[in-house]
N, C-alpha and C positions, 0 to 999 in steps of 0.2 A: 293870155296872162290874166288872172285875179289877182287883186290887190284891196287889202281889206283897209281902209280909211276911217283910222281913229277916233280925230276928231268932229269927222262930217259923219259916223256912224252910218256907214255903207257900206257896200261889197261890188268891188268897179271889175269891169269885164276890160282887156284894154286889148287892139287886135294889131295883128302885128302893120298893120299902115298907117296906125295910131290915131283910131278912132275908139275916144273913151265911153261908154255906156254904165249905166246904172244895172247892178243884176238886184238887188236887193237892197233895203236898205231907206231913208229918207231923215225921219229925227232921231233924236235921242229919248229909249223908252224902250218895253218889251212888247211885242207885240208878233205874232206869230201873222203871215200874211203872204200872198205873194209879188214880189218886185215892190215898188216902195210904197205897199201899203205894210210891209213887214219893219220893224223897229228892234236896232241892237243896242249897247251901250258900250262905246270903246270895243269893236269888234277888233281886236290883233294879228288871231293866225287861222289863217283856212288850211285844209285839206282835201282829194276827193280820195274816195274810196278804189276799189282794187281796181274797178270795171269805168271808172271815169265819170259816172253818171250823178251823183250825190255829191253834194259839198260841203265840208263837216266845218261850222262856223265858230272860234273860239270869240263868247261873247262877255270878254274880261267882268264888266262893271256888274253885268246883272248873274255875272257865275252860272253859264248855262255854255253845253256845245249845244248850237244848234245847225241844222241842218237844210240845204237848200237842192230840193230836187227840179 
């Protein structure tokens, strides 16, 4: 399960025995990066694409989808 985290401007990985992880994500800010050297603002809706592989990031405040391979 991903769960995109509004306030803390991350993108959480959570497994089903419920071990939380950081998949991307750290402060608030734009910053193209991988894992938490990457920076969204109010990320709200993810998505992955058809083959599971990409993760299409809706990154409200800075008005960007971005993406997390």
């Amino acid at each position: 399960l991903y769960v995109p985290e509004l306030s803390n401007h991350r993108i959480r990985k959570i497994t089903p025995g419920g071990a939380v992880s950081t998949v991307a994500g750290s402060t608030q800010g734009y910053q193209d990066g991988t894992g938490t050297n990457a920076r969204f603002n109010r990320p709200v809706g993810i998505a992955f694409n058809a083959e599971g592989d990409i993760l299409y990031v809706m990154d409200t405040a800075n008005h960007r989808i971005r993406q997390i391979q």
